[in-house]
C-alpha positions as CSV (number, residue, x, y, z in Angstrom):
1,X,123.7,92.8,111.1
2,X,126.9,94.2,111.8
3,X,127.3,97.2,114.5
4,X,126.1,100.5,113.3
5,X,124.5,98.9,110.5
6,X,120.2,98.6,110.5
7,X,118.2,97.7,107.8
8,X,114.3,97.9,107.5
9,X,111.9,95.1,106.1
10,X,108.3,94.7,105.8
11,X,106.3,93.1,108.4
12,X,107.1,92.1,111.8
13,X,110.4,90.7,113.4
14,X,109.3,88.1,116.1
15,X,111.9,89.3,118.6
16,X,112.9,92.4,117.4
17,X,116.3,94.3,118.9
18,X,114.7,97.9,119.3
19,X,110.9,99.1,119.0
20,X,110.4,103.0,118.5
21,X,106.5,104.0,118.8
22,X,105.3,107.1,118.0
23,X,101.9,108.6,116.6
24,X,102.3,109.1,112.7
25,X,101.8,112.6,112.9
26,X,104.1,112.9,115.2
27,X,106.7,110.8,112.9
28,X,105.7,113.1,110.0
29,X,106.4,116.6,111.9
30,X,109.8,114.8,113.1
31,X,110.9,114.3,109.7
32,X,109.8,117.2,108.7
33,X,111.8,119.0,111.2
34,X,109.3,120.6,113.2
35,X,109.0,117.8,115.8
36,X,112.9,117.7,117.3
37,X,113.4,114.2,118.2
38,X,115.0,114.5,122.0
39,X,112.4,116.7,122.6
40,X,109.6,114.0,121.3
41,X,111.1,111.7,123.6
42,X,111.5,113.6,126.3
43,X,107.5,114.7,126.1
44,X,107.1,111.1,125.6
45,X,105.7,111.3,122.1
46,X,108.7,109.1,121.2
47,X,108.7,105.6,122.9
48,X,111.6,103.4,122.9
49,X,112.0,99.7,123.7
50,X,114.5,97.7,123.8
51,X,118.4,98.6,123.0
52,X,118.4,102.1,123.4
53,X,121.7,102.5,121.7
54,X,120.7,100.7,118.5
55,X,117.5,103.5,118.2
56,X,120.1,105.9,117.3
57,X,121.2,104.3,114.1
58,X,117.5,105.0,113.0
59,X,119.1,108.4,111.8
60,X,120.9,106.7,108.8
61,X,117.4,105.6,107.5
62,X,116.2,109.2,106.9
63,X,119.4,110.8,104.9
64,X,118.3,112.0,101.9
């Protein structure tokens, strides 16, 4: 994939570039908007692994 491009498919990647873990409540109230993201990861809610920069192109998934 080219930079600041992601795509999402079903299943599981054997070496994936970034992992984000949260609880799916947590996930929901994020997208929601009453969950703010920095703060989520900050309170470690929101777990990263992996490329930390990539993570941030996870914002392009949720524009509606």
């Amino acid at each position: 994939i080219a930079a600041g491009q992601c795509r999402v498919e079903a299943g599981e990647h054997p070496a994936p570039t970034t992992t984000i873990k949260m609880a799916s409540q947590d996930f929901l109230d994020m997208m929601a908007g009453k969950l703010d993201p920095m703060a989520a990861f900050g309170g470690g809610k929101l777990k990263i692994g992996g490329d930390l920069m990539k993570s941030m192109l996870i914002q392009k998934l949720f524009k509606f």
